[in-house]
BATORSE-962473 format. One record per residue: y, z negated, x of N, C-alpha, C in turn. Coordinates in steps of 0.001 Angstrom, whole numbers, padded with zeros to 6 digits, always signed. Atoms other than C-alpha are relative to their C-alpha. Example, Ala and Ser with C-alpha at 12.3 -4.5 7.8 and 13.67 -1.06 7.14 Angstrom:
residues 2
-001190+000000+000890-004500-007800+012300+001200+000000+000900/-001190+000060-000820-001060-007140+013670+001090-000730-000770/
//
This chain:
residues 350
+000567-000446-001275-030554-093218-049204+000690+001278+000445/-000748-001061-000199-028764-090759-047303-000798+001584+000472/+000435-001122+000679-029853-087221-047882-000098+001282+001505/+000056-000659-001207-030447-086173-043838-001337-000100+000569/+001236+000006-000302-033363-084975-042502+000200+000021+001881/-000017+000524-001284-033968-086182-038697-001522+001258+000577/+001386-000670-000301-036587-082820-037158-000190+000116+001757/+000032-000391-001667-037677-082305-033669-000804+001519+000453/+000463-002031-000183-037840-078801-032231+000602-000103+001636/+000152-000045-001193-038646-078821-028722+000118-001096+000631/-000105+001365-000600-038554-082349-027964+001402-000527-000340/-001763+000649+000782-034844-082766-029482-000603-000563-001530/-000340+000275+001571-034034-084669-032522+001265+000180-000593/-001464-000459+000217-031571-082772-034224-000065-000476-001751/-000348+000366+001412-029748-083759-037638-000371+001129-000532/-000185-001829+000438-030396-080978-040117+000539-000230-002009/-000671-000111+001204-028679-080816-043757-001241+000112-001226/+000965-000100+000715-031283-080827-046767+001026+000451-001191/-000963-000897+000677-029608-078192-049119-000759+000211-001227/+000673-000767+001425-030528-077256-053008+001067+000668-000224/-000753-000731+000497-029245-074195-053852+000258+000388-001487/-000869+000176+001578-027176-073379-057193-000177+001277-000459/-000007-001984+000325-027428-070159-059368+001413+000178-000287/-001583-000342+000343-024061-068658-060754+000252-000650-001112/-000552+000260+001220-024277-070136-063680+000598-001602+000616/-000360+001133-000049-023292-073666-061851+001874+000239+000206/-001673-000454+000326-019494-071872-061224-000065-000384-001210/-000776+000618+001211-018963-072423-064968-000022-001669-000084/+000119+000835+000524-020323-075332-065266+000934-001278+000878/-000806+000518-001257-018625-076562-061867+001900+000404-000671/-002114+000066-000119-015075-075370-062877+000303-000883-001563/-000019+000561+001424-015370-076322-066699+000070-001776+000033/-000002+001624-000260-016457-080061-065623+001232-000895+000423/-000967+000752-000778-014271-080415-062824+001461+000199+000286/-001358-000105-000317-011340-078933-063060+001217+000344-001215/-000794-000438+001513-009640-078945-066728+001352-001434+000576/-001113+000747-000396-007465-082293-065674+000548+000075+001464/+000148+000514-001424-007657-082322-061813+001473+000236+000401/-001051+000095-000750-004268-082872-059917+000159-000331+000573/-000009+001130-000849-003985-084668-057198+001261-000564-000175/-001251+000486+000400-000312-085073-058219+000447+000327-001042/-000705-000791+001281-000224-083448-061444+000908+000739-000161/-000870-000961-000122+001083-080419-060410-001270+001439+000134/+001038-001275-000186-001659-078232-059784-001070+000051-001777/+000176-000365+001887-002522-076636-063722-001641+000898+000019/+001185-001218+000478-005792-074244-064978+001182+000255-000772/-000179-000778+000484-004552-071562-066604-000967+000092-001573/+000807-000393+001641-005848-070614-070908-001680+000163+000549/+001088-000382-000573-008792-069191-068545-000877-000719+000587/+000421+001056-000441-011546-071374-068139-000469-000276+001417/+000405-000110-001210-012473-070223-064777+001507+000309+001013/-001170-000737-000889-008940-069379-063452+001013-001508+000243/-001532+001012-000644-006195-071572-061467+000758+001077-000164/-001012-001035-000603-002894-070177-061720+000376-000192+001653/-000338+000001-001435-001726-069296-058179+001579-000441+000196/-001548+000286-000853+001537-070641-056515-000519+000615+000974/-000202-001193-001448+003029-068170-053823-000195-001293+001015/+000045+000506-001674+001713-069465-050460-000211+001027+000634/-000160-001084-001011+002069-067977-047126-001423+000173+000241/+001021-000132-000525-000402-065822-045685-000690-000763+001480/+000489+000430-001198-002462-067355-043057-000295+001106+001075/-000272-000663-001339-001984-065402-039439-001429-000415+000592/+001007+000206-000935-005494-065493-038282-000012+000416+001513/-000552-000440-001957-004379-063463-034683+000469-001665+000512/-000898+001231-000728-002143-066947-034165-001465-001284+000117/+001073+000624-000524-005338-068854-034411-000555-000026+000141/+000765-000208-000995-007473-067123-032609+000494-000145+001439/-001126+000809-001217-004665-067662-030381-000348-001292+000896/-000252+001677-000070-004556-071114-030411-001608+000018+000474/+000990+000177-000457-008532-070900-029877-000144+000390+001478/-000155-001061-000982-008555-068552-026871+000792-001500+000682/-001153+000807-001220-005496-071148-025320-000699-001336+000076/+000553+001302+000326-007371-074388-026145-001114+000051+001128/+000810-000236-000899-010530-072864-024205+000583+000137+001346/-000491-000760-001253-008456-071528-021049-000118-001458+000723/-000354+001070-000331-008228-075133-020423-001321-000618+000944/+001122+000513-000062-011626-075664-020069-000797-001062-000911/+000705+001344+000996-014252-078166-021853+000822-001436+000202/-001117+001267+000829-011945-080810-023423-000591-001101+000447/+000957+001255-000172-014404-083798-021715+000765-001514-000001/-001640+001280-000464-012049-087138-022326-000877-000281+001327/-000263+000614-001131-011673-088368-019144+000609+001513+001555/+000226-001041-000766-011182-084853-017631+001485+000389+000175/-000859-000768-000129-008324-082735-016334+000346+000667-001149/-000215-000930+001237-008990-080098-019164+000642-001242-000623/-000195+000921+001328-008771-082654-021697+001287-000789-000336/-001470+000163-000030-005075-084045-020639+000972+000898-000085/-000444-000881+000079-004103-080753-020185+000092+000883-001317/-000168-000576+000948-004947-079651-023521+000782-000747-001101/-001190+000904+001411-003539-082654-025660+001062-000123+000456/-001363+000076-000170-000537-082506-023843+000662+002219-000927/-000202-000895-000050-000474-078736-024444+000063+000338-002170/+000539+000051+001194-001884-079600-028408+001308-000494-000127/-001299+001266-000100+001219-082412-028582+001013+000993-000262/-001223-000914-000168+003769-079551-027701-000121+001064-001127/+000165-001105+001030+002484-076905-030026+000682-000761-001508/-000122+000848+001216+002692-079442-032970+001834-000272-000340/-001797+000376-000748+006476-080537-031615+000232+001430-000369/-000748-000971-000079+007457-076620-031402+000049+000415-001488/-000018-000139+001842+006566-076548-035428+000855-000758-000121/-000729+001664+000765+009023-079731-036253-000713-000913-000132/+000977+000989+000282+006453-082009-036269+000293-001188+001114/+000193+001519-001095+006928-085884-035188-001440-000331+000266/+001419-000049-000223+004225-086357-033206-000453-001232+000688/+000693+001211+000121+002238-089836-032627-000937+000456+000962/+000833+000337-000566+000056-090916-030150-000649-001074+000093/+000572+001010+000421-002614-092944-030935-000710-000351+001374/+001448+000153-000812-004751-094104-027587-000221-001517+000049/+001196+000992-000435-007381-096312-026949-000849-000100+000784/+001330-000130-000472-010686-097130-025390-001002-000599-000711/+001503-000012+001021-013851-097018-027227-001172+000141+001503/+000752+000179-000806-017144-097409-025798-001198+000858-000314/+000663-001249-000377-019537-094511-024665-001638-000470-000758/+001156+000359+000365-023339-094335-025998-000990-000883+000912/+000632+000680-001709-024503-095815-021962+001176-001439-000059/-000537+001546-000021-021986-098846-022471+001354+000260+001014/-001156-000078-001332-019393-097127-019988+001252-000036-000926/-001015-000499+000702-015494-097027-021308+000413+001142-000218/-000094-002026-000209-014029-093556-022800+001491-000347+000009/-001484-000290+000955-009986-093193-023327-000485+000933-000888/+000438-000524+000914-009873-092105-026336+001483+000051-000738/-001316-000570+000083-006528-090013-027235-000016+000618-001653/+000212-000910+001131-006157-089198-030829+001641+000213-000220/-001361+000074+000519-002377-087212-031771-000230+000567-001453/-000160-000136+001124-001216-086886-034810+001643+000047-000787/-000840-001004+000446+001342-084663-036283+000719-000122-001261/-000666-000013+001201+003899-085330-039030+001228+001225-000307/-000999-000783+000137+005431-082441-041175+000625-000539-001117/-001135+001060+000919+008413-084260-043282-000878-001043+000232/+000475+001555-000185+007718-087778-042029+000459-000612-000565/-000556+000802+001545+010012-088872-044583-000621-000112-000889/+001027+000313+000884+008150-088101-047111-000885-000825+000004/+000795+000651-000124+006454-090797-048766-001202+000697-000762/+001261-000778+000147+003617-088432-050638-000259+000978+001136/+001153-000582-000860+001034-086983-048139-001235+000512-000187/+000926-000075-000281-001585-085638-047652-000343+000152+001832/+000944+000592-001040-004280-085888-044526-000627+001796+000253/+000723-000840-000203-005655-082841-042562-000040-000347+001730/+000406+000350-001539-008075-083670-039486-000610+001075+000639/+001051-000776-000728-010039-082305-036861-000295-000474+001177/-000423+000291-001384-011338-083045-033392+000494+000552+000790/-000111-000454-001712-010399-081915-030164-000707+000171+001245/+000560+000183-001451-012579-082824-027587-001321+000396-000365/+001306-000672-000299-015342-080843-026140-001347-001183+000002/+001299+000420-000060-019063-082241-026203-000595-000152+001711/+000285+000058-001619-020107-083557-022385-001239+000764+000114/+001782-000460-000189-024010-082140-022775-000116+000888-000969/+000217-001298+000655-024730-078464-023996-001792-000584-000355/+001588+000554-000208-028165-080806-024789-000685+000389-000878/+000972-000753+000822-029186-078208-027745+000172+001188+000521/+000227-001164-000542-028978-075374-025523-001447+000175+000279/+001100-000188-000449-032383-073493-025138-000311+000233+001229/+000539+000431-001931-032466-073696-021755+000637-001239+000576/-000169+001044-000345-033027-076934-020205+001384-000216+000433/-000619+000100-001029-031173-076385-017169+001510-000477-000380/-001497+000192+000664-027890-076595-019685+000041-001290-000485/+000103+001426+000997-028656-080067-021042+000783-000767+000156/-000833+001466-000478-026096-081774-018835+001480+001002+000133/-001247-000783-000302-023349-079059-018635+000488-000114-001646/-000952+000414+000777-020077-079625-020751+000145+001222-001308/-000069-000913+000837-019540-077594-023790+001528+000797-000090/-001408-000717+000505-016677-074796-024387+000586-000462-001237/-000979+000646+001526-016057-075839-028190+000647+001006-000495/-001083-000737+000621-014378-072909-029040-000551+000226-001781/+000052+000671+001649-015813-073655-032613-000307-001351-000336/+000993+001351+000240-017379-077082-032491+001195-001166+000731/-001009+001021-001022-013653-078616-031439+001360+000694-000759/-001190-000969+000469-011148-075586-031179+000662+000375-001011/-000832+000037+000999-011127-074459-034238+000519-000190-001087/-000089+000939+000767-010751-076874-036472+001492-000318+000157/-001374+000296-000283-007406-077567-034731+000920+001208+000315/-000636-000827+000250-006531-074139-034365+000481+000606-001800/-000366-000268+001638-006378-073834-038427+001089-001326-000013/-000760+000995+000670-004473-076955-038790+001876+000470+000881/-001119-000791-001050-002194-075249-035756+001010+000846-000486/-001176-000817+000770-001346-072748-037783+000120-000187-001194/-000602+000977+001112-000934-074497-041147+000693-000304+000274/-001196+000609-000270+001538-076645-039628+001248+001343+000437/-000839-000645-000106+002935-073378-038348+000565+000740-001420/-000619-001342+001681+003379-071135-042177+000646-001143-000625/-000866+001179+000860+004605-075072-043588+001165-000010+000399/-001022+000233-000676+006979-075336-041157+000767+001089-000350/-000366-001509+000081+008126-071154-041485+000516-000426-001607/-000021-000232+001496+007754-071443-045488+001102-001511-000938/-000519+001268+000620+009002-075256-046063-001014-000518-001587/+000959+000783+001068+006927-077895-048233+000752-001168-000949/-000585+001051+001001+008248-080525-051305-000720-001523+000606/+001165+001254-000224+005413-083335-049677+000282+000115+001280/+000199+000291-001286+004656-084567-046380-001650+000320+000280/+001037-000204-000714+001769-083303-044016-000523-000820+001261/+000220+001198-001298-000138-085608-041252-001031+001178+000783/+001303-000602-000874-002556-083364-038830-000167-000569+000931/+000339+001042-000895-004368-085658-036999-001173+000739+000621/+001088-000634-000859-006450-084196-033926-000727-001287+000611/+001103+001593+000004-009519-086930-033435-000256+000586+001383/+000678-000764-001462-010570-087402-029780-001321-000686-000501/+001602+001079+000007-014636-088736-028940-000541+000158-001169/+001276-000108+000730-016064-087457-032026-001648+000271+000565/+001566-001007-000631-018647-085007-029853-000529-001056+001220/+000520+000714-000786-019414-087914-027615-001016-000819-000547/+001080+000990-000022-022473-089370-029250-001418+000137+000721/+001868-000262-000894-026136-090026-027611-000218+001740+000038/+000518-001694-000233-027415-086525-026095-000798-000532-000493/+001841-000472+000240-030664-085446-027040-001043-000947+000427/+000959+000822-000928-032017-086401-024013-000236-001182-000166/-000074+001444-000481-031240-089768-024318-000699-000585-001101/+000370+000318+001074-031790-090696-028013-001091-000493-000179/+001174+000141-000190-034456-092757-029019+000102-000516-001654/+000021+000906+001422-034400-092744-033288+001193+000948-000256/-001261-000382+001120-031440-091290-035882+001061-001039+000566/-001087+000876-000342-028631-093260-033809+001235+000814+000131/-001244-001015-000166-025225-091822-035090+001118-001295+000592/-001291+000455-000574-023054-095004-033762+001005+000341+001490/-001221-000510-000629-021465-093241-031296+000571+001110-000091/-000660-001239+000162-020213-090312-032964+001217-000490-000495/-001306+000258+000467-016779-090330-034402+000611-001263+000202/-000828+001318-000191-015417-092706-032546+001688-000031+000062/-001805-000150-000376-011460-091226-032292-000060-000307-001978/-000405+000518+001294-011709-091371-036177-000381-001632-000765/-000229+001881+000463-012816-095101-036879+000956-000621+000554/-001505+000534-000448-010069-096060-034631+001092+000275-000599/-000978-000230+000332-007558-094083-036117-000089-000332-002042/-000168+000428+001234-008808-094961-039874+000030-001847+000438/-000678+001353-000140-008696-098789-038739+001776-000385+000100/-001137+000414-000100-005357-098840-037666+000733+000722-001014/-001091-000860+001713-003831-096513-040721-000717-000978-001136/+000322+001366+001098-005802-099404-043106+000547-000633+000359/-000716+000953-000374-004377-101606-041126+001918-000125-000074/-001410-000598+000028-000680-100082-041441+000734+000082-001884/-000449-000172+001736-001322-099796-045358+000157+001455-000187/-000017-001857+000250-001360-095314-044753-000594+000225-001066/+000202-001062+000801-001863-093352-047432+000394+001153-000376/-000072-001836+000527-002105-089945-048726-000796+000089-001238/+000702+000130+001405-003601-088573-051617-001343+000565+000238/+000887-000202-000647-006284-086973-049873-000153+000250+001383/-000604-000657-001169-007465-085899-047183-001008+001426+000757/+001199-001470-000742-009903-082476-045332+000221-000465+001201/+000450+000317-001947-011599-082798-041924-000954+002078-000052/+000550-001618-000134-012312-078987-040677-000745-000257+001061/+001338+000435-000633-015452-079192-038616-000582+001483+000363/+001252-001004-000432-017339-075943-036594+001534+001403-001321/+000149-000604+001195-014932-073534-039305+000238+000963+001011/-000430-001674-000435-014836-070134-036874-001188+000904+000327/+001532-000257-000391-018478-069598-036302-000697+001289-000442/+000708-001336+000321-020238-066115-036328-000948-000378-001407/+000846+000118+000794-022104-066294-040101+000595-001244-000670/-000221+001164+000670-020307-069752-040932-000248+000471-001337/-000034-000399+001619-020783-070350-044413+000169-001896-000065/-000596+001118+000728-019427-073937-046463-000825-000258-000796/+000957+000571+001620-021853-075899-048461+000725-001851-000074/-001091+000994+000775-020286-079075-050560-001001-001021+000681/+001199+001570-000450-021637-081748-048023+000055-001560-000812/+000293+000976+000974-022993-085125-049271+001010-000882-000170/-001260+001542-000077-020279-087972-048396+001125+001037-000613/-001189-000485+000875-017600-085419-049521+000076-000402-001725/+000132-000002+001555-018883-085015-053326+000042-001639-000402/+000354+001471+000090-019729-089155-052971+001368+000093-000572/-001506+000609-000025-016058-090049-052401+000868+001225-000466/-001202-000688+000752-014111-087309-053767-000541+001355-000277/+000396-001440+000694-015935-084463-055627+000839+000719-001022/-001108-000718+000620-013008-083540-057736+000269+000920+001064/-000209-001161-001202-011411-082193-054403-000910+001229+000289/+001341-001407-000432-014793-080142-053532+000499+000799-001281/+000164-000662+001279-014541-078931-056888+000918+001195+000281/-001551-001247+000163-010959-077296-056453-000005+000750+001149/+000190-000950-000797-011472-076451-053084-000620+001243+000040/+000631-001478+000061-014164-074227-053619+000045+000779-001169/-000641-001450+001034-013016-073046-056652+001149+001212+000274/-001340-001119-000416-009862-071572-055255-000505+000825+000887/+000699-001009-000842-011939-070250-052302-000739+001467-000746/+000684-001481+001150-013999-068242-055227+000893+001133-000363/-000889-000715+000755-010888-067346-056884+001189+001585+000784/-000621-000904-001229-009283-066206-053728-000885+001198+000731/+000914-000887-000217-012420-063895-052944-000874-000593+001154/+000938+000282-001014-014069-065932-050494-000835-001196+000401/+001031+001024-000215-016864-067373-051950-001330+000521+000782/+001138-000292-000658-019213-065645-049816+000095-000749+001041/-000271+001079-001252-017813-068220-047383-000611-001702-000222/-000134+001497+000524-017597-071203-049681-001421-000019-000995/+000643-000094+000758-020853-071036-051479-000223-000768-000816/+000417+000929+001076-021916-072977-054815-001360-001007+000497/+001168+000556-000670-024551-074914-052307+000484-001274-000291/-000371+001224-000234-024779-078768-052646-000830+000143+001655/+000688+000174-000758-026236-079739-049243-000142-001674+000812/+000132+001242-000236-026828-082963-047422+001145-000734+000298/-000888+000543-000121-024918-085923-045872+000157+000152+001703/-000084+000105-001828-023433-085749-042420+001212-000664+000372/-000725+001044-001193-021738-088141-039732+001091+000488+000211/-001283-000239-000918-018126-087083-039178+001037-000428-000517/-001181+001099-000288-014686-088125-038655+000975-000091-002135/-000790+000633+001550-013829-087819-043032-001087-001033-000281/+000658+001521+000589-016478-091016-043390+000847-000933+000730/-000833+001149+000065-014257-093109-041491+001230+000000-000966/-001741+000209+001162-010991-092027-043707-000507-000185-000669/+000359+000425+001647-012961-092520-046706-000688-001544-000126/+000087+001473+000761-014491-096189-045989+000345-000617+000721/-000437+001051-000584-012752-097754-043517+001889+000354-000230/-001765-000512+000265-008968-095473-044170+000182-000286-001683/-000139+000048+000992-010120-095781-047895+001027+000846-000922/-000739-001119+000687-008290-092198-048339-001127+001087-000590/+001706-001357+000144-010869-089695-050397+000228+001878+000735/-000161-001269-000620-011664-087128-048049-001193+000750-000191/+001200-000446+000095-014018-084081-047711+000034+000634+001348/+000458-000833-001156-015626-082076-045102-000286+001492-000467/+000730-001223-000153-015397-078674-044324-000661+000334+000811/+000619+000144-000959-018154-078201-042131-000862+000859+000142/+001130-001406-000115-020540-074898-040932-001278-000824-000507/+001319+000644+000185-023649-075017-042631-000712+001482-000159/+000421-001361-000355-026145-071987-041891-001902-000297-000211/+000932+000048+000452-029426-072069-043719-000654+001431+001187/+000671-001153-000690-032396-070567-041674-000077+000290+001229/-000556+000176-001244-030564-071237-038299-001193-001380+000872/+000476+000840-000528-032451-073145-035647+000779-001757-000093/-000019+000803+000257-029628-075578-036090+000987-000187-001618/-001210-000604+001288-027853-075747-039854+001499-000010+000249/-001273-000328-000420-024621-075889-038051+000159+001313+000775/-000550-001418-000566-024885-072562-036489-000804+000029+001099/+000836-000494-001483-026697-070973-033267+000910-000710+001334/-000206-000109-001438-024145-071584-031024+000409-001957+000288/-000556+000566-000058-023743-075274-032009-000722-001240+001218/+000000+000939-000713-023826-078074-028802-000964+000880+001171/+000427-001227-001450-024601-074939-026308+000972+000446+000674/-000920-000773-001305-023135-073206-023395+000874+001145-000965/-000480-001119+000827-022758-070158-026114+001256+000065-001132/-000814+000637+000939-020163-072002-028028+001445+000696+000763/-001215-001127-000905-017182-069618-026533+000786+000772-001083/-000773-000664+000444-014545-067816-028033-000250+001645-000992/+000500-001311+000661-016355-064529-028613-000897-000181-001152/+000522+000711+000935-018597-066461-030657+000932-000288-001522/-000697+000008+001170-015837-066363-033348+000322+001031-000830/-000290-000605+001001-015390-065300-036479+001230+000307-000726/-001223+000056+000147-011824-064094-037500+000192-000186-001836/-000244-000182+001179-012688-063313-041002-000617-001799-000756/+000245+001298+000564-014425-066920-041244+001127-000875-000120/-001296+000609-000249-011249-068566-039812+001074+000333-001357/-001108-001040+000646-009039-066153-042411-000481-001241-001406/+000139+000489+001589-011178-067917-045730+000233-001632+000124/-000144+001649+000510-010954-071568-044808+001626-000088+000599/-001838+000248-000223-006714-071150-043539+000529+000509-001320/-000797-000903+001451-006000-069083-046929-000075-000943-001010/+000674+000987+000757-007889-071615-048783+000776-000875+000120/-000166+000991+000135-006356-074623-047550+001550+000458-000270/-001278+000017+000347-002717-072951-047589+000256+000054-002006/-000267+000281+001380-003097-072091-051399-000391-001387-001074/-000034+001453+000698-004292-075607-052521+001518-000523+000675/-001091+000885-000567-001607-077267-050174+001494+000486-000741/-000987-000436+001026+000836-074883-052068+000438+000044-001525/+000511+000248+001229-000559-075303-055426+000757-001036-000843/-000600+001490+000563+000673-078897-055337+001480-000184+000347/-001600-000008-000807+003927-077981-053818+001075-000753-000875/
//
């Protein structure tokens, strides 16, 4: 049974995460378990030290460049597929990717809206060494949310969302990843795939019941046709909400399902690297996004990094599927622990 609690607070039914928290003593028992063999290629070692990875030199992550990239993503306006913004930014996303070295893919389609109307539905996707036949997988969406429909004031229920965390910057970290890989040079191949039509499922308003089939719809398309192609990688991360005033990382449910080794190392290195006040030792529930299609329809094991904010009206954060979802709303030093993080695993295995 899946491990999501469905509450209503003010006449919404919002998802909310059902979290048990861990004491310190689960670090030992968490690194000791999970990480004495773990490799994804048998290159990444523990150290004599039962709690220690050795480090491979990776580049620092440039958080200015993707707050950047957030800031330029917004200027555009709310990402709405079918919109001006929203051509204007994946063409503008497309080019950034290109000015790294990256062959860049365009996946489109049309998928079908929660009202039965058609969406285009634009997902690109970014190859660094496309030669390379080892890969790995790093997603995110793109596109803004049409209905600010958890904003506390009504009047916002039908106005489009900014996204500058709940979109932006998810693809501003992978932005500049592809940029320090590209700068630094990698032994593997990288895919960054920007998902459109995740944030397009049932508003609020509309909902009648726990109906997630129209969320992540740019990623079931794009894990159908990469099953269908025979794609693989060895894993893969979906960055979700990571720039958010207070963000904090708890080891969501479908991640640990399908690939809890990964969680394991991820947030161990986050510890190791100093920023587990980011990545906390939390298990927490299961949630709807675009790494459940790579993991059962792409059949690549992925995890989610995804805001989770105990105590918050919503556990994704205050400002999440509101007008307030804006740029200033970001966190540089949140952005800083999940780009450092993913560059020293991705280097690890170099």
């Amino acid at each position: 049974m899946q491990n999501i609690i469905y509450r209503t607070t003010n006449g919404h039914i919002e998802k909310q995460w059902k979290a048990k928290a861990k004491s310190v003593l689960y670090l030992s028992l968490f690194t000791l378990s999970l990480f004495t063999l773990f490799s994804c290629n048998g290159k990444t070692k523990r150290s004599a030290e039962a709690d220690t990875i050795a480090l491979a030199p990776a580049p620092a992550f440039a958080v200015d460049s993707a707050m950047a990239y957030i800031e330029a993503q917004c200027a555009f306006g709310p990402r709405v597929p079918s919109s001006a913004a929203h051509k204007a930014c994946g063409d503008w996303i497309a080019a950034k990717f290109q000015s790294f070295g990256c062959q860049v893919i365009e996946l489109n389609t049309t998928v079908v809206g929660y009202d039965g109307t058609n969406m285009p539905c634009r997902n690109i996707q970014a190859r660094l060494n496309p030669d390379a036949a080892d890969r790995i997988l790093l997603t995110a969406h793109w596109d803004s949310r049409a209905w600010a429909d958890h904003d506390a004031d009504a009047a916002n229920h039908r106005t489009p969302v900014m996204a500058a965390n709940d979109g932006a910057s998810g693809v501003a970290v992978m932005l500049e990843v592809a940029r320090s890989i590209a700068a630094a040079g990698l032994s593997y191949g990288v895919d960054f795939v920007c998902f459109d039509a995740e944030d397009q499922g049932t508003p609020e308003w509309a909902v009648s019941g726990a109906d997630d089939d129209f969320w992540c719809l740019g990623s079931k398309s794009w894990a159908e046709q990469a099953f269908a192609i025979g794609y693989q990688a060895r894993y893969g991360i979906n960055l979700d909400m990571v720039g958010g005033r207070g963000g904090r990382f708890a080891m969501e449910g479908f991640s640990r399902r399908y690939a809890s080794t990964l969680v394991g190392l991820v947030w161990h290195l986050a510890h190791q690297l100093g920023y587990g006040e980011y990545f906390p030792l939390t298990e927490a529930g299961y949630v709807t996004d675009d790494h459940l299609p790579v993991n059962t329809i792409a059949h690549i094991p992925a995890i989610d990094i995804i805001a989770h904010q105990e105590g918050a009206d919503s556990s994704f954060g205050p400002t999440w599927h509101t007008t307030s979802d804006t740029p200033e709303n970001i966190d540089p030093a949140v952005m800083q622990a999940v780009g450092q993080t993913l560059l020293q695993l991705i280097y690890n295995d170099n």
